[in-house]
PADOSE-746377 format. One record per residue (C-alpha): residue number from 0; residue in three letters; x, y, z. Coordinates in nm, 4 decimals. Each point is the difference from the previous one (the first is absolute). Layout:
BEGIN
<zafi=NUM	rotor=ALA	X=X	Y=Y	Z=Z>
...
This chain:
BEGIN
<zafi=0	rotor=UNK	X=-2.0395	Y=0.4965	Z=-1.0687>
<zafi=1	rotor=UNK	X=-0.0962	Y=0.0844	Z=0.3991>
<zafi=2	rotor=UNK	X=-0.1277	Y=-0.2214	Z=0.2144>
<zafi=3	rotor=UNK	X=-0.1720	Y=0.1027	Z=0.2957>
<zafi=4	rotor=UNK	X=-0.0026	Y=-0.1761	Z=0.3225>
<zafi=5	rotor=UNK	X=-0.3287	Y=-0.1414	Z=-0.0623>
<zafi=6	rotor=UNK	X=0.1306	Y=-0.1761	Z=-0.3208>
<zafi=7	rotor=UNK	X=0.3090	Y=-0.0906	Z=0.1448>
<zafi=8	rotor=UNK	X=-0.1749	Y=-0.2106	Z=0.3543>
<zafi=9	rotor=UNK	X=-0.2167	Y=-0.1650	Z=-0.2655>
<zafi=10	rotor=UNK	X=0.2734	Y=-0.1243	Z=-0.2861>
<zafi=11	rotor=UNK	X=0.2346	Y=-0.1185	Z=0.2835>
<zafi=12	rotor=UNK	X=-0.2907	Y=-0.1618	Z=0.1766>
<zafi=13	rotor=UNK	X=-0.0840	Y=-0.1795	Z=-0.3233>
<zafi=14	rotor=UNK	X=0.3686	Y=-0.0739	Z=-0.0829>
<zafi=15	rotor=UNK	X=0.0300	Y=-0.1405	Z=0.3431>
<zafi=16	rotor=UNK	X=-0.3243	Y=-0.2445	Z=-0.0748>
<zafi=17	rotor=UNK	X=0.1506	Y=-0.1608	Z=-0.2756>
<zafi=18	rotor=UNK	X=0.4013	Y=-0.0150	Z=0.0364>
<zafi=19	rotor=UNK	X=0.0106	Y=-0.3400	Z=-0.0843>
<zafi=20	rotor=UNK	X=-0.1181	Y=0.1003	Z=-0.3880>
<zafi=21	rotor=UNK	X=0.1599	Y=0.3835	Z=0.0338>
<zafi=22	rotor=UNK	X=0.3560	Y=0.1046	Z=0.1226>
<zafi=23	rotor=UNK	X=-0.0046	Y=0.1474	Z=0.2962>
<zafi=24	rotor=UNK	X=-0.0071	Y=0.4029	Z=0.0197>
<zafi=25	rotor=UNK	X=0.0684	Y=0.2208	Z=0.2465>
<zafi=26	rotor=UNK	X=-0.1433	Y=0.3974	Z=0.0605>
<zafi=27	rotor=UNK	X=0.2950	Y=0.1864	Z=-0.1603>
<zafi=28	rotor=UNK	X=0.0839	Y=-0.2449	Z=-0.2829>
<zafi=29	rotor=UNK	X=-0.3955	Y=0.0403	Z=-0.0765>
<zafi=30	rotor=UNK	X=0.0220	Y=0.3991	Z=-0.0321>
<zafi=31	rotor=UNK	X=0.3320	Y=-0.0620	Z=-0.2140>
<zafi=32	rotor=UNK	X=-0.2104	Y=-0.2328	Z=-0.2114>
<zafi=33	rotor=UNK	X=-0.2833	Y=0.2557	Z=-0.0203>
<zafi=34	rotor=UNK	X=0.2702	Y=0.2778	Z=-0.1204>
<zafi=35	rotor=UNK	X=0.0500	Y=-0.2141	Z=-0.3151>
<zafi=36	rotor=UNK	X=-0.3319	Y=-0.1969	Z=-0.0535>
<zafi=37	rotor=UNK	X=-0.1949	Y=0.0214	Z=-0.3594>
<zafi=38	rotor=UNK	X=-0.2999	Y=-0.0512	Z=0.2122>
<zafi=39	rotor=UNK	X=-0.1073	Y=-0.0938	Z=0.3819>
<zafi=40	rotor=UNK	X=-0.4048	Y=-0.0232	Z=0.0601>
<zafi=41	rotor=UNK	X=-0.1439	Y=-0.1186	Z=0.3628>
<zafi=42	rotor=UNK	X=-0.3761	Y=-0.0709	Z=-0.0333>
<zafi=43	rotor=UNK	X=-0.1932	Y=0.2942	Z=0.1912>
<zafi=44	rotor=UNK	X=-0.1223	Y=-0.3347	Z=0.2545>
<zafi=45	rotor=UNK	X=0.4006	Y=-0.0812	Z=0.0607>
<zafi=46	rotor=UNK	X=-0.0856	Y=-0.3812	Z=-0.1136>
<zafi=47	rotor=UNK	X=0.2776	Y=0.0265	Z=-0.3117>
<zafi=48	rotor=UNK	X=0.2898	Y=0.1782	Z=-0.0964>
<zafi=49	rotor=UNK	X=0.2427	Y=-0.0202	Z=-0.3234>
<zafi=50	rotor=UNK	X=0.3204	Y=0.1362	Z=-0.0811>
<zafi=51	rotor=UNK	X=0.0917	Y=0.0393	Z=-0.3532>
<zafi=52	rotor=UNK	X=0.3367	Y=0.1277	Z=-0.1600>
<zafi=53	rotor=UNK	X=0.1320	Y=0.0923	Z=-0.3320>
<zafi=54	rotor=UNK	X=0.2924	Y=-0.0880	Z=-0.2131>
<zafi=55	rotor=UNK	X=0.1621	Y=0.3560	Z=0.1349>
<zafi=56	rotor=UNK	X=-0.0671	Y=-0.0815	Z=0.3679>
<zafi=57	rotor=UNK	X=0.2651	Y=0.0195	Z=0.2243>
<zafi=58	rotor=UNK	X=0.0019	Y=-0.3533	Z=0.1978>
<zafi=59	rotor=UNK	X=0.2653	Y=-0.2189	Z=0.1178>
<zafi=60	rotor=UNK	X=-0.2171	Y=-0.3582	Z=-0.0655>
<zafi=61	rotor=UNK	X=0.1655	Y=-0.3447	Z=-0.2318>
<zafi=62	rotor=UNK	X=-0.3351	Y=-0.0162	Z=-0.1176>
<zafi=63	rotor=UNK	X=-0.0926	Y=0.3400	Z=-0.0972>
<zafi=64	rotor=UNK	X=0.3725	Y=0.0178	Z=-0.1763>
<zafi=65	rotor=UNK	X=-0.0607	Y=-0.3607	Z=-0.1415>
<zafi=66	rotor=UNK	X=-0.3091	Y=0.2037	Z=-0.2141>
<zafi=67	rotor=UNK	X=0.2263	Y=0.2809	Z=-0.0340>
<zafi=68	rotor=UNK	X=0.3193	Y=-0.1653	Z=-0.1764>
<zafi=69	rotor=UNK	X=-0.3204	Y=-0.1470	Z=-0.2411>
<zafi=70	rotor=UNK	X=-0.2714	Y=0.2409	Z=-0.0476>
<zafi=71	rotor=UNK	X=0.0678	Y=0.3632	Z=-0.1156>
<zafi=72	rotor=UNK	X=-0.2802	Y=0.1711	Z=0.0911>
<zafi=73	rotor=UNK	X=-0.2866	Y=-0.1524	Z=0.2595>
<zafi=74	rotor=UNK	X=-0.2178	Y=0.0349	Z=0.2968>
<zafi=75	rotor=UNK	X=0.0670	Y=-0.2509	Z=0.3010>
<zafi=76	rotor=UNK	X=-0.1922	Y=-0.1208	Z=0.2827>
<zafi=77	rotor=UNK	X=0.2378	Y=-0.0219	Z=0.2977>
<zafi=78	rotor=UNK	X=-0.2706	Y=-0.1059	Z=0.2712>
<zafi=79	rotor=UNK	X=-0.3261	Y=-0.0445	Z=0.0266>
<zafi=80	rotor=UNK	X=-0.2132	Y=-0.1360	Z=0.2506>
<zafi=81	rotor=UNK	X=-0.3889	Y=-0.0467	Z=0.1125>
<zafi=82	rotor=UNK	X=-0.0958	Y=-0.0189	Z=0.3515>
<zafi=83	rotor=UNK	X=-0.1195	Y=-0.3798	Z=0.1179>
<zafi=84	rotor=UNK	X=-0.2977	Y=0.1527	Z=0.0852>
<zafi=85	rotor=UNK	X=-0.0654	Y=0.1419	Z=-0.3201>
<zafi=86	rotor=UNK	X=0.0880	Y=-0.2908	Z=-0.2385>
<zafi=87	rotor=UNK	X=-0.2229	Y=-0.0647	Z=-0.2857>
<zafi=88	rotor=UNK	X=-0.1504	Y=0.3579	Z=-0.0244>
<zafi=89	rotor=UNK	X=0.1618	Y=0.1225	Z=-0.3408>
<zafi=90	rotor=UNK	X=0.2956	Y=0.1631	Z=0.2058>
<zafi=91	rotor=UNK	X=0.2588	Y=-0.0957	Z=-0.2218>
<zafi=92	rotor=UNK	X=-0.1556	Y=-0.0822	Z=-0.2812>
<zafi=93	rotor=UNK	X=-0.1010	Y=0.4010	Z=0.0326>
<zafi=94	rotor=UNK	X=0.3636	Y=0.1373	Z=0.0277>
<zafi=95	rotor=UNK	X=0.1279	Y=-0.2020	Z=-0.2376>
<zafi=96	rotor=UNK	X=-0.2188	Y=0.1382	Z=-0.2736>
<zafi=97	rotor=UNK	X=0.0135	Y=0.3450	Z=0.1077>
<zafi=98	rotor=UNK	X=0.3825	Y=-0.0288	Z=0.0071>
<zafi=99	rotor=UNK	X=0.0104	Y=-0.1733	Z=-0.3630>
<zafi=100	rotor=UNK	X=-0.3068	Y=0.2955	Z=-0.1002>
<zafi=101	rotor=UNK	X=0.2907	Y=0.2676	Z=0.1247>
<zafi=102	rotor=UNK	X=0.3007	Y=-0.1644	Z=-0.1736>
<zafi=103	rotor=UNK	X=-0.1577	Y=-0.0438	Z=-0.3466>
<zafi=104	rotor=UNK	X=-0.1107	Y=0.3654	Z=0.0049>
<zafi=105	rotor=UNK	X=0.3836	Y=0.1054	Z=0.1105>
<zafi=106	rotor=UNK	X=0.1411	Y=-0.2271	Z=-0.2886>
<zafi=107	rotor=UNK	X=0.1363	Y=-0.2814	Z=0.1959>
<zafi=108	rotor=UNK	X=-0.0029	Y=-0.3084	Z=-0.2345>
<zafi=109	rotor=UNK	X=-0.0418	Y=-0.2603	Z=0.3184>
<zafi=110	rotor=UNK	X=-0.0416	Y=-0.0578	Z=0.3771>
<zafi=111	rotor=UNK	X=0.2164	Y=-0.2495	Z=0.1534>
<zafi=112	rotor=UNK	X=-0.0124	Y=-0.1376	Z=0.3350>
<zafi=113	rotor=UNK	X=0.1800	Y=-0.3028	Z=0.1867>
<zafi=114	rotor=UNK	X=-0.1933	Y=-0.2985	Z=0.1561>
<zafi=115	rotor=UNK	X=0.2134	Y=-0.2390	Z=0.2411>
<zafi=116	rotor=UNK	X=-0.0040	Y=-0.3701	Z=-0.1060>
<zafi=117	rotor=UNK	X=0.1655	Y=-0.1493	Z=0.2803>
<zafi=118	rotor=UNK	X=-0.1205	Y=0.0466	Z=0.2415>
<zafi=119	rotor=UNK	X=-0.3199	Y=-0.0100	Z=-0.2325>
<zafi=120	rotor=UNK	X=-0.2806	Y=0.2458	Z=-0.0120>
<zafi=121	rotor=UNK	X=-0.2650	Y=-0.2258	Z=-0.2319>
<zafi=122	rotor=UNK	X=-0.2435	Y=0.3044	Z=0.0841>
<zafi=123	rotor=UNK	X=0.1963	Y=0.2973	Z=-0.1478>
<zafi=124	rotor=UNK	X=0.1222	Y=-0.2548	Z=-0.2434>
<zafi=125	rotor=UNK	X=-0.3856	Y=-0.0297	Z=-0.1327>
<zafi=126	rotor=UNK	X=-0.1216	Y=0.3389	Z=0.0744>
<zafi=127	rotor=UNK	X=0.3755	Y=0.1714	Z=-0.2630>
<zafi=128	rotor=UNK	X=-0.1216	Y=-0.2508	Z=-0.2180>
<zafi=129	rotor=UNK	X=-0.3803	Y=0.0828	Z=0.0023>
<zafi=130	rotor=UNK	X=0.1312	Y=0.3555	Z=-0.0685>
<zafi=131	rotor=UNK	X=0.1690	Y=-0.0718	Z=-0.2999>
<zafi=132	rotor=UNK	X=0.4029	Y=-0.0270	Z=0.1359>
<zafi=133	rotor=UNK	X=0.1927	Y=-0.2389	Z=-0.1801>
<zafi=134	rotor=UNK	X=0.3290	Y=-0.1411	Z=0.1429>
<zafi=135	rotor=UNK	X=0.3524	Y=0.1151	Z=-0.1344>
<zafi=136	rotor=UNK	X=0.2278	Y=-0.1028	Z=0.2228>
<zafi=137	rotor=UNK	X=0.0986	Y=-0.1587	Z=0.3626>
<zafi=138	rotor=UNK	X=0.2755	Y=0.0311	Z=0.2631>
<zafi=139	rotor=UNK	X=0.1038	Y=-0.1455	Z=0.3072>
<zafi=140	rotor=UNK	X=0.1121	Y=0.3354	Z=0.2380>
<zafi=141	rotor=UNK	X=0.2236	Y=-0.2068	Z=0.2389>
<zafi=142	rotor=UNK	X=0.0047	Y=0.3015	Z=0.2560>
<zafi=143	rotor=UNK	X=-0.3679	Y=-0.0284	Z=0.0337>
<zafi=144	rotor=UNK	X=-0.0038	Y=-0.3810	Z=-0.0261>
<zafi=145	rotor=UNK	X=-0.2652	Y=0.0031	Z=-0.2694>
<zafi=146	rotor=UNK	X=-0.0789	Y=-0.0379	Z=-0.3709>
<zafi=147	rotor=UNK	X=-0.2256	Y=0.2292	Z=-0.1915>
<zafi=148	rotor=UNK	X=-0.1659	Y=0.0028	Z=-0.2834>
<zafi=149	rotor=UNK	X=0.0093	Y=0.3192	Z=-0.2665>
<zafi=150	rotor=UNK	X=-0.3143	Y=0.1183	Z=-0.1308>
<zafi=151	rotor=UNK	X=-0.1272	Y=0.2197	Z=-0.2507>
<zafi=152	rotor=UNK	X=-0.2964	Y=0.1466	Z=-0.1474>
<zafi=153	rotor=UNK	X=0.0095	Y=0.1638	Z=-0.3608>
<zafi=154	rotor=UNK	X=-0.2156	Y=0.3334	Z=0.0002>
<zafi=155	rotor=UNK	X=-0.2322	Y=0.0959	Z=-0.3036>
């Protein structure tokens, strides 16, 4: 998958807005990412991006290989985030289902995605479980300093 410029600016601008929930990414790391991604969508306004990989990605991430060693087949969410400005308007409630729309029609049995739990994020925390994600697992990642939580969503 190509990125252009554009799409680029906008996912590291987002990134950049909410580091403290997302790891950090830089420019070249992104197009990497965007060789081997299942799925990336920006909104056409630039208010939202996500990042979604599958079990055959190539990715050097504890938590994508914690799904990996577990799950055989799968889509997963690697980032996501929704402008400040554009909070509450269906953003990721939208990509979300779209993404879990695409993976049930390409087979994939389930989505999974990560959450962090310390340092909490109460608001992902409600919105994974509003969309159906149940947890399966946690971790401390000591060279990040923080715990997540593992998440996933059965498909139809």
């Amino acid at each position: 998958m190509t990125l252009d410029d554009d799409a680029i600016a906008a996912i590291l601008a987002l990134n950049a807005e909410s580091v403290d929930k997302l790891h950090p990414i830089a420019a070249d790391e992104l197009r990497g990412l965007a060789e081997t991604a299942y799925r990336i969508v920006v909104t056409p306004d630039r208010d939202a991006f996500m990042i979604a990989l599958d079990h055959d990605s190539k990715y050097d991430s504890p938590n994508f290989a914690w799904f990996k060693e577990r799950y055989a087949r799968f889509a997963y969410v690697d980032r996501i985030a929704v402008s400040e400005r554009a909070r509450g308007k269906g953003h990721g409630r939208r990509l979300y289902t779209e993404l879990f729309e695409e993976a049930a029609a390409d087979g994939y049995p389930l989505v999974a995605a990560e959450v962090n739990s310390d340092p909490p994020n109460p608001v992902s925390d409600a919105f994974h479980e509003a969309m159906g994600f149940e947890i399966v697992g946690e971790r401390y990642l000591p060279e990040r300093g923080k715990s997540v939580r593992y998440m996933v969503r059965n498909l139809p």
